[in-house]
C-alpha positions in Angstrom: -173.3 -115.6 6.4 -173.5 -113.9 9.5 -175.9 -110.7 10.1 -174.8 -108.0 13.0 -172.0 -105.9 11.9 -169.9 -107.3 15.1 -170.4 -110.8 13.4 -169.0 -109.0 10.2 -166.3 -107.5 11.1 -165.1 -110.2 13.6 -164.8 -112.3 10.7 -162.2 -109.8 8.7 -160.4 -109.7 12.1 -159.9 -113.0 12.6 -158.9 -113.2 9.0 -156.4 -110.5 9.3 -155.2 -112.5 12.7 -154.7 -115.7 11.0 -153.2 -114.3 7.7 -150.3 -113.3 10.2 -150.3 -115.8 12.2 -149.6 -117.8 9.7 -146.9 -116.1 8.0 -145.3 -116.3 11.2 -145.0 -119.9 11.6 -144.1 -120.4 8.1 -141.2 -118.2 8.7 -140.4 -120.1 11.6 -140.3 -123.2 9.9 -138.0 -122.0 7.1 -135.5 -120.6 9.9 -135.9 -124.1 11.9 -135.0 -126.1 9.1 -132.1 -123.5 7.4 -130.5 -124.1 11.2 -131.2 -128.0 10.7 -129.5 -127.4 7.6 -126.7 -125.8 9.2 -126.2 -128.0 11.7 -126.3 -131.1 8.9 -123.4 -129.4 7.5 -121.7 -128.9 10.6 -121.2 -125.6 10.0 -119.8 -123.0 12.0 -122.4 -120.6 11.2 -124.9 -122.8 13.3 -123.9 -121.0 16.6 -124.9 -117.6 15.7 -128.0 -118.9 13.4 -129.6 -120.3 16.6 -129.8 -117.2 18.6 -132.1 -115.6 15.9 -134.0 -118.8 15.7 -134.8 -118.9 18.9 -135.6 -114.6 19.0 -138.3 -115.6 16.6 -139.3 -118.8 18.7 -140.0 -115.8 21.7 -141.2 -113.3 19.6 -144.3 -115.7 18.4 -144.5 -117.2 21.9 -144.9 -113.8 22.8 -147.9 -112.7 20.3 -149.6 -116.1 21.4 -148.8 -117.6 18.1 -147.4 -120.5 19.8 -147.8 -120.8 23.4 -144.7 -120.8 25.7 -144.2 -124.1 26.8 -143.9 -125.2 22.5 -141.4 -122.3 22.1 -139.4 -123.9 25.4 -139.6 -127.5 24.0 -138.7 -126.4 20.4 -135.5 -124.1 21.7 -134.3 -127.5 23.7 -134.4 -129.4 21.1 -132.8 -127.4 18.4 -130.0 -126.6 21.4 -129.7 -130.7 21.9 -129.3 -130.5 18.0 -126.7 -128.5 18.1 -124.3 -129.8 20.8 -124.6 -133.6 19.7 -123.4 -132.2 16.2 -120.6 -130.5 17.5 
């Protein structure tokens, strides 16, 4: 158990950080697969899915969730997805 109040409150920061964090990716993952899903299907709503897959792919590349270059691979992949389906 740590002793200076910096140690202290570091820990309910870092706590706080990965709470969100972690509801970030977990949101990320649902979207990924829901557009996997889609794509499955072949459905037509797979086109416009994508685009708010990948604003959240940004947005946690962005808050160093992820870092850039994971966001980059995942957006080319689920883009390679979606043109071999179609």
């Amino acid at each position: 158990m740590p002793r200076r109040k910096t140690s202290l409150k570091s820990n309910r920061v870092s706590k706080r950080k990965h709470t969100r964090n972690l509801k970030v990716k977990l949101q990320l993952k649902k979207s990924i697969k829901k557009f996997q899903e889609l794509v499955a299907k072949k459905d037509a709503e797979a086109k416009a899915f994508i685009s708010k897959v990948f604003s959240q792919l940004d947005k946690a590349a962005k808050k160093n969730i992820i870092t850039k270059a994971t966001a980059n691979r995942r957006k080319s992949r689920l883009n390679k997805h979606l043109s071999k389906s179609a």
